[in-house]
N, C-alpha and C positions, 0 to 999 in steps of 0.2 A: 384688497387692502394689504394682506401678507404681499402682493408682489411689489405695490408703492415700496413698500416697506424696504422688502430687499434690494430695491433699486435703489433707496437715498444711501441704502447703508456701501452700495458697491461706489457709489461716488464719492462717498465719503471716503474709503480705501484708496479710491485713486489720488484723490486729494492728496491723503497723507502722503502716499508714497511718491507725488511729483512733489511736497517740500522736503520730505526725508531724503531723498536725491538731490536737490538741489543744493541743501545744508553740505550732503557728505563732497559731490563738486566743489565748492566754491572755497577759495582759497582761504579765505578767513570765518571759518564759520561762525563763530564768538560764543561766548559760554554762558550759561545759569548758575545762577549763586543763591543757593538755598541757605537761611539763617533759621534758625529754631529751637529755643532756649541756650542759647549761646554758642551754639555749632553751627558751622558753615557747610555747605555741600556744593561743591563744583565739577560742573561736565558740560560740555560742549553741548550747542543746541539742537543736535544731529540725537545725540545719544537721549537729551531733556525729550524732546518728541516723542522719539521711540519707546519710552517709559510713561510716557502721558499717555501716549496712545495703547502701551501693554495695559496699563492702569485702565483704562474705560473698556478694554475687552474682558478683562476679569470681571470688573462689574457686570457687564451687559451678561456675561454668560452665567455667572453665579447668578441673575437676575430672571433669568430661564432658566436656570435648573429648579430653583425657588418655587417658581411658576405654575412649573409640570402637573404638579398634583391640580390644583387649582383649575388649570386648562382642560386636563383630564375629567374632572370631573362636572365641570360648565357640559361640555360635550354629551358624558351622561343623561345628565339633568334632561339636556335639548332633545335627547336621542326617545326617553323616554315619556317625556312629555309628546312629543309628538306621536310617540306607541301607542298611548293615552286614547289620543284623539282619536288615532284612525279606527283603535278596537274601538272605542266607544261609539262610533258612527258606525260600524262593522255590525255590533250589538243592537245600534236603535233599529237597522236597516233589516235585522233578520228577524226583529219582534220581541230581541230581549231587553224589555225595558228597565228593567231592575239594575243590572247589570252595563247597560249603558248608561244609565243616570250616575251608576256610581263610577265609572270609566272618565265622567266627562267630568264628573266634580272633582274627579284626582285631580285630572289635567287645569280644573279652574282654582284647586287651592293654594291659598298664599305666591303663590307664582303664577295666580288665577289666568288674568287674559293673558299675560306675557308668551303663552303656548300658542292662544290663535294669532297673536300678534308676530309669533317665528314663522308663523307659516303664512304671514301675508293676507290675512283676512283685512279686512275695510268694515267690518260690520261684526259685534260681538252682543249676543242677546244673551242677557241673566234672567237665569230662568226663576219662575218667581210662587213653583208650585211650593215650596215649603214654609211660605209668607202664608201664600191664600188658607193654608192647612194649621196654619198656627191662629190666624184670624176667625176661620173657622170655629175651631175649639175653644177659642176664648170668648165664644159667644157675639163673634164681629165687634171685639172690644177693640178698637185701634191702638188704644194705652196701653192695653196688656202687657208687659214685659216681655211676653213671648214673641210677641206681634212686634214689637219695638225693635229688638235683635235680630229677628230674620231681615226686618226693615233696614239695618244698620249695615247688616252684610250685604244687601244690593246696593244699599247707598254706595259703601268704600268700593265694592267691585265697580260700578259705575266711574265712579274717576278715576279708577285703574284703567278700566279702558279708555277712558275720555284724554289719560294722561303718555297712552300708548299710541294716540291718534285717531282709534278706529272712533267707530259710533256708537253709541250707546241706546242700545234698545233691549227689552223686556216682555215676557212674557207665558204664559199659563195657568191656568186655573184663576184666571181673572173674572171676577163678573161686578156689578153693578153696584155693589156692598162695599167690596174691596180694591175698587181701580184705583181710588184718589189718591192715598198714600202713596202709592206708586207712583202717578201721575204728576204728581208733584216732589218729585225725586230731580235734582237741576241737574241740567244735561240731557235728561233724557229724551231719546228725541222720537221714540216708535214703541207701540205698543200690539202686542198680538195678541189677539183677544176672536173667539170662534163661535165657541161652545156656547158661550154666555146669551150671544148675539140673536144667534139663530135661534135658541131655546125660548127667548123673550118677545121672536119674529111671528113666533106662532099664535102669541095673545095679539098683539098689534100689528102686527107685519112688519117688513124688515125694516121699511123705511124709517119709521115712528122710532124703534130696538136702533138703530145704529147713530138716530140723532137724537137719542137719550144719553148712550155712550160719551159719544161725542162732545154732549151739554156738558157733563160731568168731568171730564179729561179737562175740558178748556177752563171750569170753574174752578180745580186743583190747578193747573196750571199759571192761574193768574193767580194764585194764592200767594203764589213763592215770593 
């Protein structure tokens, strides 16, 4: 992009300077007549140019210096969001889980996915242990208020990502109680779910446990 950039701008320079030449050649060059509250301003079209064009270079670089800070701190933001990421995978990978949950919620707040989406991710999962932990505690009351607002922040993080292009999928501490709210989150298009599965594989077997899930996803799904 910076190099499009500097390229339109170098042909734009050349530009100027084959009419600013050809003005100062040519035998007549003819003049500008500026009027403005009652005064007149006159100079030749060679010299009008050269002042149009001083005029847009002051802009353009008072416009960057403006910037700097701005630019500067974009760069930050990116630098550290992505620091984020990588200690937080760095944390989950060596067993600190604490520590990498809270690494990886840095890097997802308010500037949520926009982090996996700098670094080219196609796939962004909201993780949804502090929904199931609220649902839990409220006695698997879906209304809860508590339950509602963990539910609202996966909702908006879902069209953050949905709105960043990636995919939108979820998952942890999900089980049989608390999938459907989830599942019936629009957009959503994947759910990971393990623990729950396997757990309820042992009363019925896995078959029965994954097409129990499965009944229940597809009945929130068609709810929307």
């Amino acid at each position: 992009m910076n190099l499009f950039r500097n390229l339109l701008l170098w042909i734009a320079l050349a530009l100027a300077g084959a009419l600013i030449a050809q003005l100062l050649l040519a035998q007549e060059p003819g003049y500008v007549l500026v009027r403005w509250r009652g005064y007149d301003y006159t100079t030749t079209v060679a010299k009008g140019a050269a002042l149009l064009f001083a005029a847009a270079f002051a802009l353009w670089l008072l416009w960057t210096l403006l910037s700097l800070p701005f630019r500067a701190w974009g760069r930050h933001r990116d630098r550290r969001a992505r620091a984020r990421i990588g200690e937080g995978f760095d944390a989950l990978h060596q067993g600190h889980y604490v520590r990498a949950e809270k690494l990886l919620a840095q890097a997802a707040d308010d500037e949520r996915v926009e982090a996996a989406a700098r670094i080219g991710a196609r796939v962004c999962e909201i993780h949804t242990g502090p929904y199931a932990h609220a649902f839990h505690a409220a006695g698997r009351d879906a209304e809860a208020p508590a339950v509602t607002a963990e539910l609202d922040k996966i909702r908006n993080a879902g069209e953050a990502v949905r709105g960043l292009g990636m995919r939108f999928n979820a998952g942890h501490a999900l089980n049989y109680y608390n999938v459907q709210p989830i599942a019936r989150l629009h957009g959503i298009r994947e759910l990971h779910i393990g623990h729950a599965i396997v757990s309820r594989s042992v009363f019925v077997g896995l078959r029965e446990a994954v097409a129990e899930m499965k009944r229940l996803m597809r009945e929130a799904a068609s709810a929307t």
